[in-house]
N, C-alpha and C positions, 0 to 999 in steps of 0.2 A: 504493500500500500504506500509506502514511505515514496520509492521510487517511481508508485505511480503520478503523485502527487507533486514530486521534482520536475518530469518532465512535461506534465501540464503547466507547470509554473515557466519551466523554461520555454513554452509553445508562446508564450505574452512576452519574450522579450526578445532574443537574436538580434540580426543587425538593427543598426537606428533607422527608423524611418521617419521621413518628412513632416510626421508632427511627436517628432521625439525630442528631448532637449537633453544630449547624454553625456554633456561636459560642463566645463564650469566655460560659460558665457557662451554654449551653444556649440552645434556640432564642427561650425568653422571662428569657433574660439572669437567672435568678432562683435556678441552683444545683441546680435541681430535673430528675431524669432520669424521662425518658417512661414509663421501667418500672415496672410493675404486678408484675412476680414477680422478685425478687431472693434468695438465699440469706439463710434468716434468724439462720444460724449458722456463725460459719467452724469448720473444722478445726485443731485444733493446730496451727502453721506455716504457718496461710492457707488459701485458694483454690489451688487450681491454676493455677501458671502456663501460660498459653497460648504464649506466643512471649514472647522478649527479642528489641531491635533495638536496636545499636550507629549511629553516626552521626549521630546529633540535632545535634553540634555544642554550643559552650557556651550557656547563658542558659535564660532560668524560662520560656517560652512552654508553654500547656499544648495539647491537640489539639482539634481540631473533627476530628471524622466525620459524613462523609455518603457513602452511596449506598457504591461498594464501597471508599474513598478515606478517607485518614487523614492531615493536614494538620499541620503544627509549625513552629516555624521555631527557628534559632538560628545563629551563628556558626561557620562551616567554611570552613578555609583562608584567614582573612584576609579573607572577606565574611562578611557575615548573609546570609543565604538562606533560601529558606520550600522546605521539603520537603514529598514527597508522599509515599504508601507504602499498598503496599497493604492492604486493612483486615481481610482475614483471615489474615493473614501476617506482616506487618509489613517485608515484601519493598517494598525504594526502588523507586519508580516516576520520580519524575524531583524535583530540584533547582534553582534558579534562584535569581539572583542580587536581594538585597534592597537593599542600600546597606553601608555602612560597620559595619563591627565593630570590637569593643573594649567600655569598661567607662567610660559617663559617669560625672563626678561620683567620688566618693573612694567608698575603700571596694573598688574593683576586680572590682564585676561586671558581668563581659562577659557580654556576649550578648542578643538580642533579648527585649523582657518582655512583649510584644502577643499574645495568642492570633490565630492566621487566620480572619475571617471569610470562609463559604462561600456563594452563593447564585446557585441556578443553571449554568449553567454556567463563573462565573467566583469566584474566589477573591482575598482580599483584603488584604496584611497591613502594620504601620505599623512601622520601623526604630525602634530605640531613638536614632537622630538626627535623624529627624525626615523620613524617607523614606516615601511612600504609594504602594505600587504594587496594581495589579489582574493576574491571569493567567487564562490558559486554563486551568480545572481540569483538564481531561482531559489537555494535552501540556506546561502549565508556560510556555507563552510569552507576555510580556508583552506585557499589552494599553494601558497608560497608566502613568506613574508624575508624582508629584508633589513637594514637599517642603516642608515645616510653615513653615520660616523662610524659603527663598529666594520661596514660590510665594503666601504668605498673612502673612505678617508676624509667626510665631510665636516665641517664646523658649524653647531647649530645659530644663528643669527639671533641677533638680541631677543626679537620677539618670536623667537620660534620658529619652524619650518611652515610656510604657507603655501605653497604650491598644488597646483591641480595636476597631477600627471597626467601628461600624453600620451595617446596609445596612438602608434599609427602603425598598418598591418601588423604583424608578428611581434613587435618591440612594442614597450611599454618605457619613454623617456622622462628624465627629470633630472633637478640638479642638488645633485650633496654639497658641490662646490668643494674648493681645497686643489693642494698641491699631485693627488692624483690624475685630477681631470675632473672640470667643472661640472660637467654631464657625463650620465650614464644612461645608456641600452640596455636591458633585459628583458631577456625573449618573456613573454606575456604569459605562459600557458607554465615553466618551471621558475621564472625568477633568477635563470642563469645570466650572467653578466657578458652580453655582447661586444660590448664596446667604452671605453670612458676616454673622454677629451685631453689628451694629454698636452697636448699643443696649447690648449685655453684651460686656465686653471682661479679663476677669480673666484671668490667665495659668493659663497649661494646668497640672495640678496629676496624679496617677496615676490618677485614676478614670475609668470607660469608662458612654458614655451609655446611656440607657435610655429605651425609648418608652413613653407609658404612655395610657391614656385619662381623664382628669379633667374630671368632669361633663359627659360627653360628648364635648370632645374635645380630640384627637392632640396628644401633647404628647411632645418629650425632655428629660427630667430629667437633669439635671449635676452635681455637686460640685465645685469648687475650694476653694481655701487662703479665703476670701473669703466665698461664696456658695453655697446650693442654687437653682436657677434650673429656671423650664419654658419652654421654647422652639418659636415654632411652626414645625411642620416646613416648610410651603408654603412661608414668606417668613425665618425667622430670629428674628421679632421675640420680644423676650421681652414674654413672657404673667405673668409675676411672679418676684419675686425674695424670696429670706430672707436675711438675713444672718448666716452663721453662720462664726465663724474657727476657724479648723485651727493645728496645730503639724506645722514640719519639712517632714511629707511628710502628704496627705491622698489616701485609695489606695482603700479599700471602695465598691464598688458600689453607690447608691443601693436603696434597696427598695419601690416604690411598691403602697399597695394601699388601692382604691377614690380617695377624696380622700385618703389620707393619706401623706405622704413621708417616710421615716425613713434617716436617715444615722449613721455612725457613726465615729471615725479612733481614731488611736493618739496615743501621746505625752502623757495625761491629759488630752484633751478631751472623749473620752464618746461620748455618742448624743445625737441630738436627733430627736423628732418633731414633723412641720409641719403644720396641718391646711390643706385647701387651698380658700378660698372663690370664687363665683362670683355674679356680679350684673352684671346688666344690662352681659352681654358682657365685662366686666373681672373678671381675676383677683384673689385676693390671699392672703397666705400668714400665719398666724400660728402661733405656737409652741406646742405641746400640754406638751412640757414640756424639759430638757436636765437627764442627768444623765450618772453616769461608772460606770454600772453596766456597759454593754458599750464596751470601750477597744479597739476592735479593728484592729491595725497593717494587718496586709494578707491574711491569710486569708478573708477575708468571713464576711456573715453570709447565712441564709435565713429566710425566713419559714417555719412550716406550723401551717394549722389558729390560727391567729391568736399564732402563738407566734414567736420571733428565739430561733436556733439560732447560738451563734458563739461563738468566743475571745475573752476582754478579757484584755488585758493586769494583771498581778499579780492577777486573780481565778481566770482558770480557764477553762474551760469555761463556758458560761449559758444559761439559759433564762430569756426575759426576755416579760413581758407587751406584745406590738406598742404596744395602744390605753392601757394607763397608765403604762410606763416601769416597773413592779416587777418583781424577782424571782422568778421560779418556783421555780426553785434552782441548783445553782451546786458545779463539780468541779473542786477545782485540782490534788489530787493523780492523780490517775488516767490522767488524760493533757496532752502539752504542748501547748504554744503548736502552731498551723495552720490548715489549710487545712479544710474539709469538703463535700462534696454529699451529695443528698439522693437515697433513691429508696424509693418502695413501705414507707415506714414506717422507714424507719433511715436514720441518718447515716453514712457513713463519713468519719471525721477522718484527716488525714493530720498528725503531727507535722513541726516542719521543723529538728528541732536535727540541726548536723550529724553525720553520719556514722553516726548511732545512733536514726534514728528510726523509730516505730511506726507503722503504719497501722489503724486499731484501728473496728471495727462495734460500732455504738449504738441503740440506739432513740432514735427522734425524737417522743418521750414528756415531756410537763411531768409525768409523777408522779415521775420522778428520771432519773440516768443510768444506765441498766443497759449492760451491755456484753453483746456477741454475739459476740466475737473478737478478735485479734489477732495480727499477726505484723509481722518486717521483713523489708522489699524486699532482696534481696541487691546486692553490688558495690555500696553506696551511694558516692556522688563523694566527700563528705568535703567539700562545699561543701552551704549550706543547700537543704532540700527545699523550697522555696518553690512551684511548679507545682501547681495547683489539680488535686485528681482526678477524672474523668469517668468517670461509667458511663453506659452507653444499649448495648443489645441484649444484656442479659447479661456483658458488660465490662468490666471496670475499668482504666482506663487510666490510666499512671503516669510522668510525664515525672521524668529526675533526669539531668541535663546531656544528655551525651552519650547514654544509655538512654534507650528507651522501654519499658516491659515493660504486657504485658495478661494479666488473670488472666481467670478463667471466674469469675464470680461470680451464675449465672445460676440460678432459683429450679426 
């Protein structure tokens, strides 16, 4: 019966499909949701809420869904644990144990910061100590596990390991950082060690890699404290390097489009964009420009339609030209500092000041900020909103510690 009951569970989930959300900011790591019809107008007091679910446990991990499966993880009873749940309900399907809980680094927040990556039948998520494990989607039992510093020579960062690991075919990538090699390969299915970057060795820093295609080919883009770097996935080796330094903590997502790589952190360093050349087989990266018009700490930014959508820090809200680094325009009173994704022509911004924040529908428009709604999540924790929101199949989905809630936000 056990077994019957696995493989029914696993018949709801296999590869990601088009209204799957199976990574941390979506299946092309980019912010942006598959949906084409979304509400272009909320009601007074929001969306309808669909289900509230208690249990999350502490820390900012935000959800991957796929198939009938709803994925999180965070801190309960004294472990981290990567939870599962079901996706129309929000009803626990099963729990398993991650590594070590608590709160690296000062400041005191616990709990896991890694979104789960999914794919296929196995799921994937990284301890904010520096724990790697893979599971059975369908029944939660571990298939491998690893660890950043004892297994790869990694050093954990002030606030922790935050990374979302990449799965792309057979490998399952991420960075330990350290003098062995910043990144490591492990085949997906044993957790054997394919490859680690020996050539690029900058310590692990908050940002989660990204695969991209540059002038044909397969490249993972990184940020550290140090460096933007593209790395090839077959062997490790680095394909070219930028030099670009950070302050404190360097957290935002990379943003690749076509040749060009655009980064951005918090703390008064700004953005930078790289242009990315190629000849005669060899990379190389030069600077298009660096300014401090997007300061953005850790909510990310998205691209659309050739535009960067994000929070900078002391400006607001922005709309920034990708290809010259200017202006579009720019809202500081109307909504705060956060997080946002994208879908079907609007943003939804999520504020993360505690205990009081909005969650507020946008047009994803460079003729200005127009707004389409807003309301607040009830029972907020009274600890910052930091977990990125997701929509995909009409959803919105809302991590805040221990809560998960999902509204109908469906067009």
């Amino acid at each position: 019966m056990i077994a019957i009951l696995a493989l029914l569970g696993a018949a709801g989930l296999g590869a990601a499909q088009a209204a799957d959300w199976p990574a941390w900011r979506g299946a092309n790591r980019d912010g942006k949701s598959p949906d084409t019809r979304i509400s272009r107008a909320w009601p007074a007091g929001g969306p309808r809420l669909a289900w509230t679910r208690s249990g999350m446990g502490s820390g900012y991990a935000s959800v991957s869904v796929v198939g009938d499966r709803i994925f999180t993880a965070g801190d309960v009873d004294g472990t981290s644990r990567i939870l599962a749940l079901d996706r129309a309900t929000g009803r626990p399907l099963w729990s398993s144990e991650l590594g070590k809980a608590g709160a690296p680094g000062w400041g005191g927040f616990a709990g896991v910061r890694g979104t789960p990556t999914v794919d296929e039948d196995l799921v994937f998520a990284i301890g904010q100590y520096g724990e790697i494990a893979a599971y059975e989607a369908a029944t939660g039992k571990e298939v491998w596990r690893k660890h950043f510093e004892d297994d790869f020579g990694g050093k954990r960062p002030e606030w922790g390991f935050s990374e979302s690991p990449l799965v792309d075919g057979d490998q399952v990538v991420c960075t330990p950082g350290g003098a062995k090699g910043a990144l490591v390969a492990l085949d997906k299915r044993t957790g054997t060690l394919k490859w680690q970057s020996v050539a690029f060795t900058d310590a692990a820093q908050y940002s989660s890699i990204v695969k991209a295609e540059i002038h044909g080919k397969a490249q993972y883009v990184q940020l550290t404290q140090e460096s933007v770097v593209g790395i090839s996935p077959a062997t490790g080796a680095l394909l070219w390097r930028a030099e670009r330094r950070g302050k404190t903590a360097v957290i935002p997502t990379p943003v690749v489009s076509g040749n060009h790589v655009y980064v951005t952190s918090g703390y008064g360093v700004g953005c930078n964009l790289f242009e990315i050349s190629s000849a005669d087989g060899a990379f190389s990266a030069r600077e298009v420009y660096a300014n401090k018009l997007v300061k953005n700490h850790h909510g990310g930014v998205i691209l659309v339609d050739g535009n960067i959508y994000g929070h900078s820090d002391g400006a607001g809200w922005v709309c920034q030209d990708l290809l010259t680094g200017e202006e579009v325009w720019r809202e500081k009173e109307a909504a705060d500092k956060g997080s946002c994704v994208y879908a079907a022509g609007l943003l939804v911004l999520r504020e993360e000041k505690k205990g009081d924040s909005d969650i507020v529908l946008i047009d994803a428009s460079p003729r200005g900020y127009t707004e389409r709604g807003r309301f607040k999540q009830p029972d907020q924790s009274g600890k910052e909103a930091w977990p990125h929101p997701v929509i995909v199949d009409g959803r919105l989905y809302v991590r805040d510690q221990d809560l998960l809630l999902c509204y109908d936000v469906g067009g």
